[in-house]
Every structure is written in structure tokens, then in C-alpha cells.
C-alpha positions, -999 to +999 in steps of 0.1 A: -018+059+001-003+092-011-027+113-035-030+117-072-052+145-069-039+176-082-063+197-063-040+189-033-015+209-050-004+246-046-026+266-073+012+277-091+012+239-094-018+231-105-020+258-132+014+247-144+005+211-147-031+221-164-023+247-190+013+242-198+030+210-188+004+181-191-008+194-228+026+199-241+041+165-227+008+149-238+009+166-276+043+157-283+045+122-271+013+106-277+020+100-313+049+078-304+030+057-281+034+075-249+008+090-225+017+106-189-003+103-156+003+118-122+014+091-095+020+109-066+009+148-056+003+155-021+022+124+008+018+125+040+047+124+067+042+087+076+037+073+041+075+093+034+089+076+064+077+038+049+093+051+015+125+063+031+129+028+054+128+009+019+161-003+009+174+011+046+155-011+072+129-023+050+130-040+017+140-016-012+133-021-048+156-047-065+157-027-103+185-004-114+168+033-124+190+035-158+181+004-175+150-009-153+167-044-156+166-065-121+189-063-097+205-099-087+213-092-049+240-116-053+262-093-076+247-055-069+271-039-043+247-013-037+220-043-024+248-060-003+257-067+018+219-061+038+201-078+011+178-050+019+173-038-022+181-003-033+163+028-016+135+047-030+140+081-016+172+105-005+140+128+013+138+120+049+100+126+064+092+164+068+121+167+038+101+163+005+082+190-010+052+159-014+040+168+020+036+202+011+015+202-023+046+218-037+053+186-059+040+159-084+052+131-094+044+129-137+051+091-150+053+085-189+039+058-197+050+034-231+024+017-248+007+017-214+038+004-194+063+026-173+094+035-192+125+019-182+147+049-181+131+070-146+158+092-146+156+110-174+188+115-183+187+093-216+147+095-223+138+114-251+100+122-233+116+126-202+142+153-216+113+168-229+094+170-199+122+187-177+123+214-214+088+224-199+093+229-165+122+248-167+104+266-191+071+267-166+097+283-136+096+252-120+123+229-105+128+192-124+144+162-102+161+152-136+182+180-132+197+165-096+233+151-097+228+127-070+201+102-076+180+121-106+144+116-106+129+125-143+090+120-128+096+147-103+083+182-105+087+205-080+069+243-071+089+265-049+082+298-037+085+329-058+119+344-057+138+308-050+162+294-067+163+251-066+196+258-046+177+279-024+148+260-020+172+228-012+189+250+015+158+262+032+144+228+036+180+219+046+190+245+069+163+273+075+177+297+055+176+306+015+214+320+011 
């Protein structure tokens, strides 16, 4: 099972999520009924490569990200025609920053219960949360084009951009 221990996290990382991110997020959203907890900090390779089989040759997740609503296999072209559900991950094994300690995974919670809106493109605590890690230096998966991910928080080393960060995992080198 992939850790929740932010001591498995690169110090930059930790001290981001201590002094700056988790206080802020926590302040300004608690008095609307929201709290925030970590779900996932450090993975290892072979619990990325069970995530990355779901929806691919293993059985996905059978909700749509923007409105949480199920997904009816019969009338989701992105579940058929496999039936296999809709993947988890884009990050093949050995491609997430998870198995590095360079990333957490923050969920907001509502009245105790996930938000329905994961992207964070349209919630208002999620928005919020990408505000403070852009302001922290850091890299926010809400930001992504392709498949945004508004839990996702990401550490990269000094001097990279996201874009450079993306193409060093991708290819080896930064420009």
C-alpha cells in the first residue's frame, strides 16, 4: 500500500506541505466544511504498475472525474468497448514523481466525504490549493491539459521548470 507519511517525502516537500500549504488550505476551507488529508506520498514501482493496468488490462474506475457521477459501461465510449472502466494513471511505472518522494497526493474532503470535482478545474478549494503551490514554487497536476489531477502536488528540482521536469522524466534531458 503506497504511503501517507510525509516523512517519505523530499524535505522541500515536506516543509512546503507543513508550514505553507496544509495551514493555508486548512484555514480557508475548514469554515465551509472542508478538511484536507494526504492519500498518497511516497509508491512504490509495483504498486504504480497495478495503478497503471486499471482501466487498461485490469478493471478501471467506472466514475467520470468532473461530476463524480457513475459511469454506465453501456453508454461511456471511453469504458467501451473493453468494459475495462476508465484508467487511473497517464504515469507508467518508473514515470511518477510518487516513487521518488517528490510528490503528494492532498484530497479535500466535504463534510468528511471526497469532493466530486478531482480535477480541480471547477472547485473552489481545489483552485485554491493549486493558488498555494504555485505560490510555494511547486508544480500542481490541476494545471495539466490532459487528464488534470487537482490532488496532485509535485517537488522538482531547483532550477526546473514543470516542462522541464516533464522532459527529463520523459527523455533524459531538461531542454
Amino acid at each position: 500500500m503506497a504511503s501517507r507519511d510525509v516523512r517519505h517525502l523530499v524535505p522541500a516537500l515536506q516543509l512546503a506541505l507543513r508550514q505553507e500549504i496544509m495551514p493555508a488550505i486548512l484555514k480557508g476551507c475548514l469554515g465551509l466544511g472542508f478538511t484536507a488529508i494526504i492519500s498518497c506520498t511516497l509508491r512504490t514501482t509495483e504498486e504504480q504498475a497495478i495503478l497503471y493496468a486499471k482501466g487498461r488490462s485490469a478493471p478501471g474506475i467506472y466514475v467520470h472525474r468532473k461530476d463524480g457521477k457513475p459511469c454506465p459501461q453501456s453508454v461511456c465510449q471511453r469504458c467501451a468497448p473493453d468494459g475495462l472502466g476508465h484508467t487511473v494513471t497517464g504515469a507508467k511505472p518508473g514515470h511518477t514523481y510518487h516513487e521518488y518522494g517528490h510528490a503528494v497526493d492532498l484530497l479535500i474532503l466535504e463534510h468528511g466525504k471526497m469532493t466530486k470535482n478531482t480535477d480541480g478545474v471547477d472547485d473552489p478549494c481545489y483552485r485554491r490549493l493549486g493558488e498555494l503551490v504555485d505560490a510555494a514554487g511547486l508544480c500542481w497536476g490541476g494545471h495539466w491539459k490532459r487528464n488534470p489531477d487537482g490532488p496532485h502536488i509535485e517537488c522538482h528540482p531547483p532550477g526546473l521548470t514543470c516542462t522541464d521536469a516533464w522532459r527529463l522524466a520523459k527523455t533524459g534531458k531538461a531542454a
